[in-house]
N, C-alpha and C positions, 0 to 999 in steps of 0.2 A: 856804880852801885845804884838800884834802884829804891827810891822814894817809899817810905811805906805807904800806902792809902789811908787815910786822914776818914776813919767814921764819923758821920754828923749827925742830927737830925733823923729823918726816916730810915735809916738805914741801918740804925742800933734798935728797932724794935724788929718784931717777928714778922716772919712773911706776911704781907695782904693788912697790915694795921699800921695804924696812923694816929701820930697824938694830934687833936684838936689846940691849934695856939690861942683859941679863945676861951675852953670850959676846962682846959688841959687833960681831958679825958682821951685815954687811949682805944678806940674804936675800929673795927673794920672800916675796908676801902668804901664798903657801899656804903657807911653812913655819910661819907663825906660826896661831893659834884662832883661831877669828872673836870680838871685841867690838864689838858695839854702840855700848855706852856711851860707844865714843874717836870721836872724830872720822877716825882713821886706817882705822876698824874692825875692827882686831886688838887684840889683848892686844901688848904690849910686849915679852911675852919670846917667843923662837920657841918650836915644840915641841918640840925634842929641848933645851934650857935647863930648860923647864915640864916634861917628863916625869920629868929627873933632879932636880929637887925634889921632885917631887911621890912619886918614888918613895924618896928620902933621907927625905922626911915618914913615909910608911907605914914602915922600919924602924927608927924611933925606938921604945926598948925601953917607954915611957908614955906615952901618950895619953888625953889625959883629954878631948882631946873627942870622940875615939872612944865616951868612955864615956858620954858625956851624950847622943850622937846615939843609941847605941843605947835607950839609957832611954827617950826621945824615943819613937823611933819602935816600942819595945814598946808604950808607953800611947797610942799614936794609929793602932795598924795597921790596923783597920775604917776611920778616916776616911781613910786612907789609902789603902786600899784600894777604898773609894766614888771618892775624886777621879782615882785611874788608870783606874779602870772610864770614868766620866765624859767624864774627857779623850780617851781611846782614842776614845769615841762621839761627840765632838764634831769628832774629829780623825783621822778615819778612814783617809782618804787619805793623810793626813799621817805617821800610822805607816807604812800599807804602804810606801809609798817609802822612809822610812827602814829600815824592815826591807831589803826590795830592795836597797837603797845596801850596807846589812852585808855579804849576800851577795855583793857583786860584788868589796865591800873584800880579802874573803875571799881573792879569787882574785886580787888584786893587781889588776881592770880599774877602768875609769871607772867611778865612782860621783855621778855630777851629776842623778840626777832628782831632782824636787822635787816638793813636796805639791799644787804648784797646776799643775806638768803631768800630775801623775796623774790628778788630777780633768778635765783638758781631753782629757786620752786616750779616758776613761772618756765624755766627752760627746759627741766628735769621733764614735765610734762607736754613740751614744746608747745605753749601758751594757749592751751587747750584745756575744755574743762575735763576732769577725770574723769566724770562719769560719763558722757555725752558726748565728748570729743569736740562737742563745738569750742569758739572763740573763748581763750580766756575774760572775764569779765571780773567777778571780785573772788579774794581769796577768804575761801570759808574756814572757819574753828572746827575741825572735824568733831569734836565735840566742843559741844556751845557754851560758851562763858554764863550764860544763865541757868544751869546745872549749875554754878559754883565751884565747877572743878577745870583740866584745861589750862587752857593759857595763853596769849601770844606770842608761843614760840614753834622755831622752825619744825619738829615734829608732831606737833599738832593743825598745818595749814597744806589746805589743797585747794588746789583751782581749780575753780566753776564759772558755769556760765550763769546769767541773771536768773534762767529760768528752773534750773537743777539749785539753785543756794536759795530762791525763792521755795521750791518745791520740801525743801528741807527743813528750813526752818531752824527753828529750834529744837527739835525731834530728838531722840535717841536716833543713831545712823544707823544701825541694824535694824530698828524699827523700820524705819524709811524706807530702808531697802526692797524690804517685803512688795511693794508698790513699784519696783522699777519693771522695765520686760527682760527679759533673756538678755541682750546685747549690754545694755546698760548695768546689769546686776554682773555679768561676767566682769566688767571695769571696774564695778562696785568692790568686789572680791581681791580681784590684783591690788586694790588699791588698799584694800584691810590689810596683805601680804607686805605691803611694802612698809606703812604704818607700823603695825606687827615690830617689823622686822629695825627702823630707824628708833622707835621706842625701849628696843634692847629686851621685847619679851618674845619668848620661847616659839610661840604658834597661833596663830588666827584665832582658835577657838578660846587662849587664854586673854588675848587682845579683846575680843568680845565680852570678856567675862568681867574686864576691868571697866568697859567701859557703861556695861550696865551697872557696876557698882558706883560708877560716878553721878546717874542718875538715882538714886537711892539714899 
């Protein structure tokens, strides 16, 4: 005869919530860190519980493993500084997107790209800029986070090269476009298409239409 399963903890509340064991408040996944380590995969306490420890920690008038860390990492800052070099180089994509993700945090938008759609962005377009074809170089906000709208996520990023994300700017992109030639406004167009089309709206011309309302 089989055992019944024994409910605990996270798993007698609703999908996607989590009780806080410091403020005992019941909250979404996203207010809590991500852990791994739990089977829930969050940290236990939310963030705003975590942050006011963490910052009650940092004005404690002695810290002695402040002082140990720094000791630390004076006598290992070359190895230290080989294994960021390293890492960065192993994890390329993986930075930019989190860099990206900062920027967007910045501005209060979505921040949901990830290292392994940058890299599928990067491939979709076999590491070329969209409009120009040349070398991939940085991945542009097809609309710009300084509109206020947008975001760092996978269907709002296209790759360009230095001189086409320089050229662009912070621009309305149908603006922009007006200025490209023939050959480049053709990519420009495929690339609304496709945009359009991972966005979940209807046609080209209503993709346009949303995205001058973002400038407005």
């Amino acid at each position: 005869m089989t055992k019944p399963i024994r409910m605990s903890g996270f798993r007698l509340l609703p999908e996607g919530m989590r009780k806080c064991c410091k403020c005992q408040e019941v909250k979404e996944k996203k207010y809590f860190y991500k852990d791994r380590s739990r089977a829930s995969g969050v940290n236990p306490t939310c963030k705003k519980c975590t942050n006011e420890y963490r910052k009650e920690v940092r004005s404690r008038p002695e810290r002695k493993d402040l002082e140990v860390r720094r000791k630390w990492t004076e006598a290992n800052r070359e190895r230290l500084r080989e294994q960021d070099a390293l890492y960065r180089e192993n994890n390329r994509d993986r930075h930019n997107a989190k860099e990206a993700r900062r920027r967007a945090r910045k501005e209060a938008l979505p921040d949901t790209l990830t290292g392994e759609e940058y890299t599928e962005i990067k491939e979709r377009f076999l590491n070329s800029c969209a409009i120009c074809k040349r070398s991939f170089e940085h991945m542009d906000h097809f609309i710009p986070l300084s509109c206020g709208h947008g975001g760092t996520y996978y269907e709002n990023m296209v790759p360009m090269c230095a001189r086409c994300n320089v050229s662009k700017k912070d621009q309305n992109p149908f603006h922009w476009a007006k200025s490209l030639d023939k050959e480049k406004r053709k990519n420009f167009d495929a690339l609304v298409y496709y945009l359009a089309s991972i966005n979940g709206i209807a046609g080209v011309s209503e993709y346009e239409a949303y995205v001058d309302k973002c400038f407005k």
